[in-house]
N, C-alpha and C positions, 0 to 999 in steps of 0.2 A: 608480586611482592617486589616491593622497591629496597635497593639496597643493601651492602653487606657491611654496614657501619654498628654503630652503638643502638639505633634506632634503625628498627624494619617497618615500612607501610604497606599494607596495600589495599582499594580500594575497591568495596564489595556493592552495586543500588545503592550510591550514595550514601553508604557509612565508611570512614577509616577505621583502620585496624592498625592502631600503634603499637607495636611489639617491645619493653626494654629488652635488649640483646646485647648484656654483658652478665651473660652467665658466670663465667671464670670468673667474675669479683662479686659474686652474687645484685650485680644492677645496681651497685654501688651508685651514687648520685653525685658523680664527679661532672666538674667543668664543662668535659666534652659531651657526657652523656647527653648533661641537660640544655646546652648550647644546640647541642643536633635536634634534641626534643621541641626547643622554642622553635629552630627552623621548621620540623615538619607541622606544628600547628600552623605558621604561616601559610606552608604549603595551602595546609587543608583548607585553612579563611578563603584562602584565591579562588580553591576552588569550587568553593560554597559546600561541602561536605557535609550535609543537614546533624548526623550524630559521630561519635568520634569513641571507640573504645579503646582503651588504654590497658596493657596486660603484661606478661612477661610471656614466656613460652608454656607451654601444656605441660601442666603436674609439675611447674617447677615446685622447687622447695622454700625458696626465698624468692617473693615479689619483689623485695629490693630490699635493699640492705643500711639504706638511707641517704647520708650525706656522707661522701667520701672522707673519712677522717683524716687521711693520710693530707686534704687539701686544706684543714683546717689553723688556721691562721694562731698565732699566737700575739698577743697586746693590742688585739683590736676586734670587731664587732665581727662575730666569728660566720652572721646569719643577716651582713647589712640590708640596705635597701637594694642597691645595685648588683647585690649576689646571686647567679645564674640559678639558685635555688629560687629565690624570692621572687626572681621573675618568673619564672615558671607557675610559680602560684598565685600569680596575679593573671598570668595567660590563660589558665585554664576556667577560672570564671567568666571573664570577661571573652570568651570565644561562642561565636552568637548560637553557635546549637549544643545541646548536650553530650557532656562527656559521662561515660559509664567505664568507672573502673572492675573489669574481671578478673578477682582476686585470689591466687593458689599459694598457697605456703605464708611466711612468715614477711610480713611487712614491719620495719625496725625505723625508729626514729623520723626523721626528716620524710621520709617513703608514707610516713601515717596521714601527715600533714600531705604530700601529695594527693595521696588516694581520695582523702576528706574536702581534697579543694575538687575533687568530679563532682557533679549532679546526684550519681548514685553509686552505689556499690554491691556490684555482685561476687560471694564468698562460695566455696565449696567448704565440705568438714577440718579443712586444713588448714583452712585463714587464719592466721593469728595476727593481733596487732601488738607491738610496744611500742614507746614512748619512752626515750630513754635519753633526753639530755643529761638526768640527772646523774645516770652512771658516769655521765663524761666527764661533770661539770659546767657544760655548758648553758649559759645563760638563756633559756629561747624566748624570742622576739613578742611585743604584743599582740602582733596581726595571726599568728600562727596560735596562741591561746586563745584568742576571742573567736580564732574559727572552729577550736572545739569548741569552747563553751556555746557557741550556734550552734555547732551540728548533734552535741550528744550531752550536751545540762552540763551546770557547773560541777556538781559533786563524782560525774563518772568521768569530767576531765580532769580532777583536782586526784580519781584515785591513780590513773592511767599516767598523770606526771609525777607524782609523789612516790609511785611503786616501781617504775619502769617496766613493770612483770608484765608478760605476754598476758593477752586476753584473747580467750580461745572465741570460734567462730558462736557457739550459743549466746555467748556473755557480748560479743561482737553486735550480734544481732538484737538482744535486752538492749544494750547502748546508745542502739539507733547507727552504731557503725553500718553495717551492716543491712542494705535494703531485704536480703535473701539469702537463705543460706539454699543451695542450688548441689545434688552429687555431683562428684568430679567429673563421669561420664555425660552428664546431661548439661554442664555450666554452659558450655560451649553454645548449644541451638539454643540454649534459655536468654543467653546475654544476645547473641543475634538477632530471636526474634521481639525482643523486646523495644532492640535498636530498631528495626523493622517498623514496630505499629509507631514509632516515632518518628519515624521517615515520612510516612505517611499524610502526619499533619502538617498544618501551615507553617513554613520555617520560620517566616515575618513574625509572626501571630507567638513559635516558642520563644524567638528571638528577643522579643519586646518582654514576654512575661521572665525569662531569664534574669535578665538584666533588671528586672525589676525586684527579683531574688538577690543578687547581689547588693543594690543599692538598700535595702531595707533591712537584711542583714549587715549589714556594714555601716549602720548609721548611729552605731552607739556614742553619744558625745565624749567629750573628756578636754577638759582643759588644755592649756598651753603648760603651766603648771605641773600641771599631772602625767603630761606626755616627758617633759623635762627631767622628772622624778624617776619613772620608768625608763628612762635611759641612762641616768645615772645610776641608778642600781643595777640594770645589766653590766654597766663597765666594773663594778667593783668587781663580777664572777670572773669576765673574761681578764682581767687583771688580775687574776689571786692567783696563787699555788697549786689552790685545787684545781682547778684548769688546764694549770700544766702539767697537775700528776694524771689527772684524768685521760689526756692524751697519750703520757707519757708511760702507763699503766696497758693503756690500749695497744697500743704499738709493741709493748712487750707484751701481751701478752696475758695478764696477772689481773687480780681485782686491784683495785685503787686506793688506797690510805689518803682518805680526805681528813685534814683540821680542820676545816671551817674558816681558811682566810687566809 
């Protein structure tokens, strides 16, 4: 096991075992976390690391907690292009072998979008997911809705942004979140050996058909227009009031009194 940072690795027959290790903020999805996380992917590219699972620690309670809100920006695009989040989710498709996210406790916001950008996803009885810009008021990005809408249908990403409400591991698993729902005693040898009979094959051979998953998923057209339109209505949210009670609600503490503008 590498490291006593934010991010722990160690490497098992060619699979990595990426740890988030910031329990004390529940794996909050700050700067540094995910700055260490883009480093350790590179690592594992160098080192040709055929599958790569991604986790928190054993029985935690919270897989992560999302996007650190405390680093969240006020009058500007709170989820841009060049935000250690967004890289991050563009890293983990584009890294030539499979990532398998192993899922315990409660995955909140930005952290859903994480897990949804791995390959697969394995949950024990405790996975929950929300979705929860809305409680913030945060505007979320189109690249992060059209990967639910790829990974789990329109109508079960449209209830999962509109409700913010947890969806327990069953409803996880109906969604297509969820490849398996695995007990908490067994996740562990279940997600390893799985990484295992995937070790096994051609890396070249996933590597090609991967990336052939992303380019095809990702190839929904849309205008110049309509990308234009789409970002001027995000600015109006991160610009409005409710934005900033939303944060300003969080921070203390309190539900949020949104007007609408």
């Amino acid at each position: 096991m590498d490291g006593n940072g934010l991010i722990l690795l160690e490497i098992k027959n060619r699979i990595g075992i990426v740890t988030l290790n910031n329990p004390e903020k529940r794996n909050a999805l700050s700067k540094d976390l995910l700055n260490e996380l883009l480093s350790t992917f590179s690592e594992l590219k160098n080192l040709k690391i055929r599958v790569v699972i991604l986790r928190a620690h054993k029985d935690a309670k919270v897989w992560s907690a999302g996007h650190d809100v405390n680093e969240l920006p006020l009058g500007e695009d709170p989820i841009g292009f060049e935000n250690p989040l967004e890289e991050t989710l563009r890293c983990i498709p584009e890294y030539p072998g499979p990532v398998i996210a192993l899922v315990q406790g409660g995955v909140w916001g930005g952290a859903c979008d994480l897990a949804l950008s791995c390959d697969m996803i394995i949950g024990d009885p405790t996975s929950t997911f929300a979705m929860t810009p809305a409680k913030l008021g945060v505007p979320y990005n189109a690249t992060g809705i059209l990967n639910f809408i790829n990974r789990i249908g329109l109508s079960e990403a449209k209830e999962m942004f509109y409700t913010g409400a947890p969806v327990d591991a069953d409803t996880a698993l109906h969604f297509g979140v969820l490849n398996h729902i695995i007990p908490s005693e067994e996740i562990e040898n279940f997600t390893f050996e799985l990484a295992e009979k995937i070790a096994l094959n051609s890396p070249l051979s996933i590597a090609v058909i991967k990336e052939q998953f992303r380019i095809l998923t990702g190839s929904v057209p849309i205008t110049p227009e309509a990308f234009e339109r789409i970002e001027a209505l995000r600015k109006r949210v991160y610009c409005s009031g409710d934005y900033k009670e939303g944060l300003k609600a969080f921070k203390e503490k309190r539900k949020p009194e949104f007007k609408g503008e």
